[in-house]
N, CA, C and O of each residue as an XYZ file, in Angstrom:
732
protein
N     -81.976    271.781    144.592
C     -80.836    272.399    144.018
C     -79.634    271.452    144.057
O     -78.792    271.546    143.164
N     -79.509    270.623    144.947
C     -78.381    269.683    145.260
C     -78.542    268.761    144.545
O     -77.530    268.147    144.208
N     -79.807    268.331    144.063
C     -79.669    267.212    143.139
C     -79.863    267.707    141.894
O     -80.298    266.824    141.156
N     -79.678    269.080    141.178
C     -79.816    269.432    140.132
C     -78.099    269.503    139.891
O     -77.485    269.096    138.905
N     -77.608    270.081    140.987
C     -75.341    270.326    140.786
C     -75.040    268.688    140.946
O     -74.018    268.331    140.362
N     -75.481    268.060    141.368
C     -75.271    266.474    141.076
C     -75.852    266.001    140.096
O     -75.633    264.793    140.003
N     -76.530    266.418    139.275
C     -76.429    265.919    138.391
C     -76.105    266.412    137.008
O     -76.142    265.816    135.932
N     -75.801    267.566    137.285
C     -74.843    268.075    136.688
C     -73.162    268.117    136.494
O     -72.521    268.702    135.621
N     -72.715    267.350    137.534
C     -71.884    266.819    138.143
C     -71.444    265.784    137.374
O     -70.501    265.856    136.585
N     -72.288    264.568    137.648
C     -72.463    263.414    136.733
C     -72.111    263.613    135.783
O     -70.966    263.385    135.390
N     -73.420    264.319    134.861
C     -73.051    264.778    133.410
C     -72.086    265.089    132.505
O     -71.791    264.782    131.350
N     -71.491    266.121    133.783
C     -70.024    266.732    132.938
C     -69.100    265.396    133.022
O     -68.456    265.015    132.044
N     -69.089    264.793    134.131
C     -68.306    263.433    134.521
C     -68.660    262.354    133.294
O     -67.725    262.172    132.514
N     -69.453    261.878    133.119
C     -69.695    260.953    132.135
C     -68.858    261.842    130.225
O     -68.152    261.356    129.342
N     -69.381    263.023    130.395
C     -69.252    263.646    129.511
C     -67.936    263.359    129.240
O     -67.474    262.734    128.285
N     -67.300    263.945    130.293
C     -65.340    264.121    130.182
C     -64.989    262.709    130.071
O     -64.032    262.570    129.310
N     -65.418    261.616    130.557
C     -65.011    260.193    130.313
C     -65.249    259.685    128.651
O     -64.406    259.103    127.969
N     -66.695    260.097    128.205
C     -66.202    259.113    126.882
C     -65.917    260.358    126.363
O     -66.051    259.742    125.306
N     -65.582    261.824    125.951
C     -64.736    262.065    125.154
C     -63.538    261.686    125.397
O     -63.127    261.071    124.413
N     -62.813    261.737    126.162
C     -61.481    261.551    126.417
C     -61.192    259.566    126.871
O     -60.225    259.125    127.493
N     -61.869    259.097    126.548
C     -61.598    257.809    126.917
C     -60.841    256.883    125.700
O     -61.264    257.067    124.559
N     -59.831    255.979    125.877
C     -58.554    255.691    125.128
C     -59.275    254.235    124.950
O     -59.736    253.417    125.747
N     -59.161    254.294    123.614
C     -59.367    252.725    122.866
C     -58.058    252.028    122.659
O     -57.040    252.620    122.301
N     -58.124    250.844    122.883
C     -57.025    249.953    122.843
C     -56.760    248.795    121.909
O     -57.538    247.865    122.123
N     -55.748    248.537    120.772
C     -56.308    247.452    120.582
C     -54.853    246.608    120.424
O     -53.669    246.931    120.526
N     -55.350    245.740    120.212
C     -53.961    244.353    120.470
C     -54.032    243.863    118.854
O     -55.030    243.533    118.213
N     -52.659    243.930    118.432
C     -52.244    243.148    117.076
C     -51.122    242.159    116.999
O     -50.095    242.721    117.380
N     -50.910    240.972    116.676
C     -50.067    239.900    116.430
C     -49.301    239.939    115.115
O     -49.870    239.940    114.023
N     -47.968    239.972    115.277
C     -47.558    239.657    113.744
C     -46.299    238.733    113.846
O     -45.433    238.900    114.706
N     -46.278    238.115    113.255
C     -45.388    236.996    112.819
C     -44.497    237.108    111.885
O     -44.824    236.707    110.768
N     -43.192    237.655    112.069
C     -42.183    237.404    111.575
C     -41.083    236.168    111.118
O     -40.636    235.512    112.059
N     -40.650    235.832    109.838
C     -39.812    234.611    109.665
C     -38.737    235.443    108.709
O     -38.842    236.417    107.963
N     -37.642    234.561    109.109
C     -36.706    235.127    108.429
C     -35.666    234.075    108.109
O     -35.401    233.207    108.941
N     -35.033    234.126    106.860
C     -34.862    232.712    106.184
C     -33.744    233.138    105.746
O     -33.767    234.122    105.006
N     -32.295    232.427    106.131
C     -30.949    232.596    105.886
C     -30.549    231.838    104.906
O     -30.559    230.619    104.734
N     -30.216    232.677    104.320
C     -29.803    231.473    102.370
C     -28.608    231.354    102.864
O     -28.045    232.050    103.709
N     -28.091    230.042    102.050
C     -26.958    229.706    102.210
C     -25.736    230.517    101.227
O     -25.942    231.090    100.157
N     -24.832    230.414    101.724
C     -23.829    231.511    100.401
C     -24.096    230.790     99.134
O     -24.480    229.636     98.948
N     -23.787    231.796     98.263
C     -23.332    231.825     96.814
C     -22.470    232.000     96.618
O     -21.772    232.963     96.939
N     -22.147    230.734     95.766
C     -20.729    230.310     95.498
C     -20.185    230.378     94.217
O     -20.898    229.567     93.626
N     -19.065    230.987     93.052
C     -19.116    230.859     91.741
C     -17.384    230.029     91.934
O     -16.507    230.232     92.774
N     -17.429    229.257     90.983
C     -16.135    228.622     90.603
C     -15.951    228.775     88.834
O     -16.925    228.756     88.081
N     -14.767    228.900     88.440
C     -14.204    229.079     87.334
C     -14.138    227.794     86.726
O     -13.645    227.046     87.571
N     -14.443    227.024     85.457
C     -14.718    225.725     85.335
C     -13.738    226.100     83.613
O     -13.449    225.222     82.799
N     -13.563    226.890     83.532
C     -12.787    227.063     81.767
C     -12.991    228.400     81.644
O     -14.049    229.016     81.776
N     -11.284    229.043     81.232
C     -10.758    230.129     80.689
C     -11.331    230.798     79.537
O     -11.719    229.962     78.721
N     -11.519    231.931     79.183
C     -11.632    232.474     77.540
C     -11.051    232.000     76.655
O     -10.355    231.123     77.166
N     -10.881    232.021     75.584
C      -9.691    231.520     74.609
C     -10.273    232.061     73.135
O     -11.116    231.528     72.413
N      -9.762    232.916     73.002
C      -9.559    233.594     71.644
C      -9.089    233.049     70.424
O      -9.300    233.386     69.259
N      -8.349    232.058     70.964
C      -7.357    230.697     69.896
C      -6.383    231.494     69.047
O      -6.091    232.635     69.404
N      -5.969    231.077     68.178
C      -5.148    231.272     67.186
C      -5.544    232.497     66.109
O      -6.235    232.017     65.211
N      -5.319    233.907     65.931
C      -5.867    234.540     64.988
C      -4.849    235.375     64.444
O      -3.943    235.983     65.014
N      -5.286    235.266     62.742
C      -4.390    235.963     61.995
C      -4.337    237.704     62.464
O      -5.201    238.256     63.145
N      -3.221    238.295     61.959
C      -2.939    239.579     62.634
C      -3.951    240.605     61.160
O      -3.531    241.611     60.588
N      -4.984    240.061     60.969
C      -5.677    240.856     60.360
C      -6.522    241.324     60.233
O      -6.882    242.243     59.497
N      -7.310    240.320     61.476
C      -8.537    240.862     61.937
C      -8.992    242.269     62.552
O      -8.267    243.252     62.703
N     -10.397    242.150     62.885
C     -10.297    244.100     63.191
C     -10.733    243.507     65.022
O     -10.213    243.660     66.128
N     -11.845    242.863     64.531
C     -12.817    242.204     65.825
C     -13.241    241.087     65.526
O     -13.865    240.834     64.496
N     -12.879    240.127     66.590
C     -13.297    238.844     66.739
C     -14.445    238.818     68.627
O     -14.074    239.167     69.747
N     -15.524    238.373     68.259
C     -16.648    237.752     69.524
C     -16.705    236.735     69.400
O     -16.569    236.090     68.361
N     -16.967    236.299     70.677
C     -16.678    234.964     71.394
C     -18.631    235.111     71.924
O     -19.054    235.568     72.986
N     -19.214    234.711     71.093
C     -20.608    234.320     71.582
C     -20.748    233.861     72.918
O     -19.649    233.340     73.104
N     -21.513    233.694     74.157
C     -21.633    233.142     75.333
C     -23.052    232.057     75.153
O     -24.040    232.035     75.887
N     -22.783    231.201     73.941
C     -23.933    230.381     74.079
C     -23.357    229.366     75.186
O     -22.228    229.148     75.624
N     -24.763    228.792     75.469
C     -24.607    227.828     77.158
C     -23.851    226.492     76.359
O     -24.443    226.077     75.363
N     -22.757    225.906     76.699
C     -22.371    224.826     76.491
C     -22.846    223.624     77.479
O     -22.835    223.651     78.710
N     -23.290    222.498     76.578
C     -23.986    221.194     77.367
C     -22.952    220.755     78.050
O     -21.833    221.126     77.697
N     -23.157    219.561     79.567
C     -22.301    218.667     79.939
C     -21.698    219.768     80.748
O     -20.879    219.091     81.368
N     -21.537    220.900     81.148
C     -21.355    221.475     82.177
C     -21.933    221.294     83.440
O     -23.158    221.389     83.517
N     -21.048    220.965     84.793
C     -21.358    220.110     85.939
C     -22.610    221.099     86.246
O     -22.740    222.209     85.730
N     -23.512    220.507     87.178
C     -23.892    221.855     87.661
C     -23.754    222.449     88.896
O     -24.150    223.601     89.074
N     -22.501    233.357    100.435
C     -22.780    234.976    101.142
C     -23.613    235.284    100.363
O     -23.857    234.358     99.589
N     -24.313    236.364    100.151
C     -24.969    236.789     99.467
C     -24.091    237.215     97.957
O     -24.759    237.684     97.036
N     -23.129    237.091     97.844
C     -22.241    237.676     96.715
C     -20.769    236.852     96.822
O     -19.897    236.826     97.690
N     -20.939    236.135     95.401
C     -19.543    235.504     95.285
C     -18.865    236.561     93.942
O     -19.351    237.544     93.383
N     -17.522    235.829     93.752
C     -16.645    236.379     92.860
C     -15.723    235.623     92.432
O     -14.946    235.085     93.220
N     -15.649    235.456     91.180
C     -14.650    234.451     90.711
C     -13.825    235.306     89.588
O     -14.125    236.482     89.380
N     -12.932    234.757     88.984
C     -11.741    235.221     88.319
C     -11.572    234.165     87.034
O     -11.437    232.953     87.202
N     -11.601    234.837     85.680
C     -11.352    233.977     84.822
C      -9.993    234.509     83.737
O      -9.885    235.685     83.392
N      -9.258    233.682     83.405
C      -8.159    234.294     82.411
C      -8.934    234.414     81.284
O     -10.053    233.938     81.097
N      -7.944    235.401     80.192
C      -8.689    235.447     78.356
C      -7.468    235.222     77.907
O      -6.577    235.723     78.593
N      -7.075    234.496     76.770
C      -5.894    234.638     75.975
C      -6.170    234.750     74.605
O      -7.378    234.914     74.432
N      -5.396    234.720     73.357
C      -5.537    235.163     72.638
C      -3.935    234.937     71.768
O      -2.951    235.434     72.316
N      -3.756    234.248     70.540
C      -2.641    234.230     70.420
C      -2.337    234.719     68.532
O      -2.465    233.852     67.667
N      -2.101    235.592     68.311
C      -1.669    236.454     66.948
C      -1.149    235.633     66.430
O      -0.492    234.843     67.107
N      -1.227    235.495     65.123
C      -0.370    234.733     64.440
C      -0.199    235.716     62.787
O      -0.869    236.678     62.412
N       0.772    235.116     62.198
C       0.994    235.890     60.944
C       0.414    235.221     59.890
O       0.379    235.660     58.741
N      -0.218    233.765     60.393
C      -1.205    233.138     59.095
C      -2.213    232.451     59.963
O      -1.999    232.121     61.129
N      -3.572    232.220     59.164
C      -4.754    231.520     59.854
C      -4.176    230.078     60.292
O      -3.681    229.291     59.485
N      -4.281    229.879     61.425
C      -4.260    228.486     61.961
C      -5.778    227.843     62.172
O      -5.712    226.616     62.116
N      -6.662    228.163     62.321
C      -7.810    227.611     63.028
C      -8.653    228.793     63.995
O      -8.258    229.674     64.760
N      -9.817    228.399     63.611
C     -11.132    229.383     64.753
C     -11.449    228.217     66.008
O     -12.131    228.220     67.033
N     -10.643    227.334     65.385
C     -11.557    226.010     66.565
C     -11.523    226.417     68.465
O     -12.270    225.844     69.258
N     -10.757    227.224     68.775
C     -10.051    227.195     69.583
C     -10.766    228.237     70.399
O     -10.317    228.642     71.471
N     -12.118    228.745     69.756
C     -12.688    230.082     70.335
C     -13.425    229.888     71.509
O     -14.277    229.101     71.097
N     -13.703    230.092     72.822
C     -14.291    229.091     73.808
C     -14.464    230.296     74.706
O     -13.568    231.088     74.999
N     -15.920    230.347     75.172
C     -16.103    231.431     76.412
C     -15.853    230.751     77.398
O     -15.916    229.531     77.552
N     -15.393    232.025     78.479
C     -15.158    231.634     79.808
C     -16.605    230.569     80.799
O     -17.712    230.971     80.439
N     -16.693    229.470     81.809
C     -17.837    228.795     82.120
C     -17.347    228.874     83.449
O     -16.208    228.468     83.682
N     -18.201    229.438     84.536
C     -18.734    229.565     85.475
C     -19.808    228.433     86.396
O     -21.031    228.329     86.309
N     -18.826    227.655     87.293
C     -20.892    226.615     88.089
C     -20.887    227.180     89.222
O     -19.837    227.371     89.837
N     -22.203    227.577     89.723
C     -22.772    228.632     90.741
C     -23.461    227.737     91.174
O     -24.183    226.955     90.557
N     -23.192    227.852     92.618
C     -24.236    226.977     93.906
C     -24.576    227.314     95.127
O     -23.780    227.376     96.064
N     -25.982    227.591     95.204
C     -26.458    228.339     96.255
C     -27.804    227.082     96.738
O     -27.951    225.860     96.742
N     -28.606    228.370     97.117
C     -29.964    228.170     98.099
C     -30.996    227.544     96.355
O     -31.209    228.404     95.500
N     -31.463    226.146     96.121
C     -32.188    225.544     95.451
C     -33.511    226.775     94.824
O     -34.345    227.317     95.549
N     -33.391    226.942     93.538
C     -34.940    227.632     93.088
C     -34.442    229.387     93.116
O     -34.930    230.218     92.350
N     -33.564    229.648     93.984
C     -33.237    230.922     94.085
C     -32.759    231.560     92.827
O     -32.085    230.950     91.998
N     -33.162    232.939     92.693
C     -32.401    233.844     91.141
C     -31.145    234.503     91.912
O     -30.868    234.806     93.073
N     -30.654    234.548     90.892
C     -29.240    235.601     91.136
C     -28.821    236.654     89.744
O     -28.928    236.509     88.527
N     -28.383    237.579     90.486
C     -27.912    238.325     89.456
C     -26.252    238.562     88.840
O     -25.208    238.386     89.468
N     -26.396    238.961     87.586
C     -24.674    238.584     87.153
C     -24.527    239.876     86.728
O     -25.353    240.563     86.128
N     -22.745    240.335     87.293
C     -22.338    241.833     86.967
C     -20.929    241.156     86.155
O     -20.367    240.182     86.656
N     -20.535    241.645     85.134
C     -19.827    241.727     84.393
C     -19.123    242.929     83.957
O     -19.731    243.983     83.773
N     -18.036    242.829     83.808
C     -16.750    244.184     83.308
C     -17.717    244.564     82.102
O     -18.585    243.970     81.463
N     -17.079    246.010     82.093
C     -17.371    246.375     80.800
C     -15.842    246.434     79.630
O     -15.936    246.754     78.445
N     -14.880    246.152     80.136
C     -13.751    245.839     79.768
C     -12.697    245.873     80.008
O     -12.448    246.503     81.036
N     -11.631    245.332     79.352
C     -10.227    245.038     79.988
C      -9.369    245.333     78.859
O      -9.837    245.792     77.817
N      -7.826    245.031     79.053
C      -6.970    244.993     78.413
C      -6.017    243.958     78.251
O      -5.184    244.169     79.132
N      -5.630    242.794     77.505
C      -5.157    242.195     77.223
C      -3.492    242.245     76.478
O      -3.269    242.739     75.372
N      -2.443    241.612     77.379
C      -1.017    242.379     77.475
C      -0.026    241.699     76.348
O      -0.494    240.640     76.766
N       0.643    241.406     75.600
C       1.408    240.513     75.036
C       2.469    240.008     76.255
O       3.047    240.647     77.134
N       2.461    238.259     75.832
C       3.670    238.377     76.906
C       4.967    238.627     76.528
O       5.322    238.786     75.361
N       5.901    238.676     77.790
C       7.323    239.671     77.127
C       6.994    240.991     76.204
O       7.765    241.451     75.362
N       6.160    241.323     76.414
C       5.884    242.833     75.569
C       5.366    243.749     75.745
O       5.111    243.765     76.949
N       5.008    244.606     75.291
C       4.298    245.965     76.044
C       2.966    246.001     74.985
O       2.403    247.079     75.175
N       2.524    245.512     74.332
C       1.559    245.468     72.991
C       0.100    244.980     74.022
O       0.140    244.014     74.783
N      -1.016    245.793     73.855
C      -2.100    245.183     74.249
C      -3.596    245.540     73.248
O      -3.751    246.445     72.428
N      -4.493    244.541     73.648
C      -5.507    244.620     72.888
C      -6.642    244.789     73.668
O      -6.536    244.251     74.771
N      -7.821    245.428     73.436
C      -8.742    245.650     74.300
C      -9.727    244.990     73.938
O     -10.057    244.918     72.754
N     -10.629    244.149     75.310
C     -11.447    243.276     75.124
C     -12.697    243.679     75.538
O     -12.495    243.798     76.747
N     -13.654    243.920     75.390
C     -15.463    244.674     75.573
C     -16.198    243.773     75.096
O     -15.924    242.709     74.542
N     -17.680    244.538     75.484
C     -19.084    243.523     75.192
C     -19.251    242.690     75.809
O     -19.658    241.660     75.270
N     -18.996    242.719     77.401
C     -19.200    241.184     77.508
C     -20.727    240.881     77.907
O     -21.494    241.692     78.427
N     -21.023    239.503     77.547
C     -22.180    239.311     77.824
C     -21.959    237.473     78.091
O     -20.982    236.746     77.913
N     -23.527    237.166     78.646
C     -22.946    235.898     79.375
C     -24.476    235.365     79.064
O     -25.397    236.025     78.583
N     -24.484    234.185     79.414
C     -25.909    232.847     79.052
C     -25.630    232.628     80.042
O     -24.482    232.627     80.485
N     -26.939    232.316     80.803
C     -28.086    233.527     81.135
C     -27.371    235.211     81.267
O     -26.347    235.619     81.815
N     -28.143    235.697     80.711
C     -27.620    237.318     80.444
C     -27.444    237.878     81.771
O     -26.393    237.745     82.400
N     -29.003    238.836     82.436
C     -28.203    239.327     83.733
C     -28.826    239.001     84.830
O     -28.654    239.709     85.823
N     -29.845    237.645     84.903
C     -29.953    236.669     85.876
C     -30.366    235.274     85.814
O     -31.180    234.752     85.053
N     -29.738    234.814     86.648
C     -30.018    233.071     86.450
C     -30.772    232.661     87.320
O     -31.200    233.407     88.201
N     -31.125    231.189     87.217
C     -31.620    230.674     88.180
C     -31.163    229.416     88.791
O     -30.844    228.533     87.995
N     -31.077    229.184     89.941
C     -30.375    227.702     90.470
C     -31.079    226.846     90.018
O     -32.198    227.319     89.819
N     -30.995    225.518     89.666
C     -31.824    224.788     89.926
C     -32.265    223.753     91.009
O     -31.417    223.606     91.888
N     -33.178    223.147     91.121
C     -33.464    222.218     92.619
C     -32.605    221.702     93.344
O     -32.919    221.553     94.525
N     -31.455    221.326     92.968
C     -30.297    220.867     93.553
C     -29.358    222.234     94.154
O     -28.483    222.125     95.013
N     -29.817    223.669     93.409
C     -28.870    224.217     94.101
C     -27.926    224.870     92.781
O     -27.457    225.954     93.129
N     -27.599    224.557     91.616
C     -26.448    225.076     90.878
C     -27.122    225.198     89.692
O     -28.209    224.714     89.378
N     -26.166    226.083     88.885
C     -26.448    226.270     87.753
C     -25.103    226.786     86.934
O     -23.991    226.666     87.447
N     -25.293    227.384     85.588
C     -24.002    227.381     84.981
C     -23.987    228.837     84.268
O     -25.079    229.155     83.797
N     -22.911    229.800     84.106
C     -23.114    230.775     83.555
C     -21.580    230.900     82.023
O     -20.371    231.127     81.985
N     -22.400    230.664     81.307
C     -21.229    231.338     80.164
C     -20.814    232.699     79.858
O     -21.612    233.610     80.081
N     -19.646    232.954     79.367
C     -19.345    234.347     79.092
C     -18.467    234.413     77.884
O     -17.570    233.610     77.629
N     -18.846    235.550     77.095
C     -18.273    236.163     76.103
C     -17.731    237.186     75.425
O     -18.541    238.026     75.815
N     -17.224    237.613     74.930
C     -16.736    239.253     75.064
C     -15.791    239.498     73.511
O     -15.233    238.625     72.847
N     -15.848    240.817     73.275
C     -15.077    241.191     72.011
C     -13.985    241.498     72.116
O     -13.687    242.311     72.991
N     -12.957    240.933     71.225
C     -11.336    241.124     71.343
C     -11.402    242.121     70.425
O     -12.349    242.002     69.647
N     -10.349    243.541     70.181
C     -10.037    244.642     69.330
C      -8.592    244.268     69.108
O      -7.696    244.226     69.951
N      -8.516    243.934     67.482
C      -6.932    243.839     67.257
C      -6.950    244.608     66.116
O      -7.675    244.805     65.141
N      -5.899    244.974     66.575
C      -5.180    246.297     66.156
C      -4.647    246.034     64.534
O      -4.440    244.881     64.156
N      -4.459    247.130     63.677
C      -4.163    246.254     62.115
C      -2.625    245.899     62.142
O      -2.093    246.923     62.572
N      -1.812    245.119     61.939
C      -0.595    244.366     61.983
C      -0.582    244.658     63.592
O       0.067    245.497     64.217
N      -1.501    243.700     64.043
C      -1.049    243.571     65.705
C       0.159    242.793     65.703
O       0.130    241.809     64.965
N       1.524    243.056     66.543
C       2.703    242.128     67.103
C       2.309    240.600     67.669
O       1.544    240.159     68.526
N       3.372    239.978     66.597
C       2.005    238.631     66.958
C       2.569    238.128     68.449
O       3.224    238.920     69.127
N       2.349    237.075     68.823
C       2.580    236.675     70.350
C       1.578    236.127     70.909
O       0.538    235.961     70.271
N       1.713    235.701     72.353
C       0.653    235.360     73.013
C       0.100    236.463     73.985
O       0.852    236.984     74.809
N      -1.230    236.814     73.879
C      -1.463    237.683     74.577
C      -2.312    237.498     75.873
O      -3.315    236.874     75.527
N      -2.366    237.785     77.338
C      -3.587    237.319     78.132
C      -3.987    238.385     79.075
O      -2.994    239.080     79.290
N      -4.835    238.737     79.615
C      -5.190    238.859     80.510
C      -4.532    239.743     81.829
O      -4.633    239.197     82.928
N      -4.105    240.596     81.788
C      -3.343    241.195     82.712
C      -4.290    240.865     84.677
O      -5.373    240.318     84.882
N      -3.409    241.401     85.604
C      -3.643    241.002     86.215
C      -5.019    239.900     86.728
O      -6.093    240.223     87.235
N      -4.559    238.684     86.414
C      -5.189    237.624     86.238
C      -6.710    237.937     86.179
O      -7.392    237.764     87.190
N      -7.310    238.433     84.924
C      -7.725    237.936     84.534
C      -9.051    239.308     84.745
O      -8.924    240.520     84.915
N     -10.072    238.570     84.652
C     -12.067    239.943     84.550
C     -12.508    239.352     85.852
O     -12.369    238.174     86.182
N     -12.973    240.167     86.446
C     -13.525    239.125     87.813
C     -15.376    239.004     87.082
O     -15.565    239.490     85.967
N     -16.135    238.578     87.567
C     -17.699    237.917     87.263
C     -18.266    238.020     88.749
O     -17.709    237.342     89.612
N     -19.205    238.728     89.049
C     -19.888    238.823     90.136
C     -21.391    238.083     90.290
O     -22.223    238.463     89.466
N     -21.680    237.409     90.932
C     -23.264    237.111     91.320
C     -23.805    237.257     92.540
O     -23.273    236.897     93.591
N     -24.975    237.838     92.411
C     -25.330    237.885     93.976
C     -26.853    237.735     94.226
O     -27.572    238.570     93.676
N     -27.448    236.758     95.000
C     -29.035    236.663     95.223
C     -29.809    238.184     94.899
O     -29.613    239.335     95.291
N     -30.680    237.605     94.070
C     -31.586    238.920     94.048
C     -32.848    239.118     95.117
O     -33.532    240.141     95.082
């Protein structure tokens, strides 16, 4: 009888051990973590609307990439627009998007935020014109290149008004800001 409750004993004992017995296991993981250097935007040339007769409705300033341009997680730069009315055609020559050189972490993309618009003031005057559309080369991300920089153009639509007050007009508080920031 004693060796039948012993081994019954056992039994339940072995029993209660591997149900209840705790598996263990060991995992390694390797973390890296890689600090980009800031992004940087500098203002390299203003908007310029140039010289336009007071008869236009809408004039755009295309943002194609112009050649011979040099080349934190979020920079911000500031560009003026001007724009100057006149009461007879002088010249379109003068039409020029704003140019942006951005320099960060080599190979890296970034993304570009742009106004959706502003208002443009006469000076000495109270007369303004409203400027929209903007869009920029590369549109709404770039890429550095191996060295680190790259270049962003910008362009945008001037609204003049029919017998706009001619004058020089710019940019109220200096100017559209242009945002980029690593994607």
């Amino acid at each position: 009888m004693m060796k039948k409750i012993m081994i019954v004993i056992l039994s339940v004992f072995v029993l209660f051990e591997l149900s209840f017995s705790q598996v263990t296991a060991i995992g390694h993981i390797t973390c890296e973590v890689v600090r980009l250097e800031p992004l940087s935007i500098q203002n390299i040339s203003n908007m310029e609307f140039g010289n336009i007769k007071n008869e236009y409705n809408v004039i755009t300033i295309d943002p194609v990439f112009i050649s011979g341009i040099p080349q934190s997680a979020k920079s911000i730069s500031r560009s003026e627009i001007s724009a100057t009315i006149t009461e007879i055609e002088i010249s379109n020559q003068n039409r020029l998007p704003s140019v942006f050189k951005i320099e960060g972490k080599s190979d890296c993309t970034y993304g570009i935020s742009l106004p959706s618009c502003i208002s443009i003031k006469r000076i000495d005057g109270l007369e303004t014109m409203l400027v929209d559309g903007f869009t920029s080369c590369p549109s709404k991300e770039g890429v550095l290149n191996s060295n680190g920089n790259s270049a962003i153009s910008v362009g945008a639509t001037l609204h003049v008004g029919i017998a706009q007050t001619p004058g020089l007009y710019k940019s109220s508080q200096g100017g559209f800001d242009i945002v980029v920031n690593y994607n």
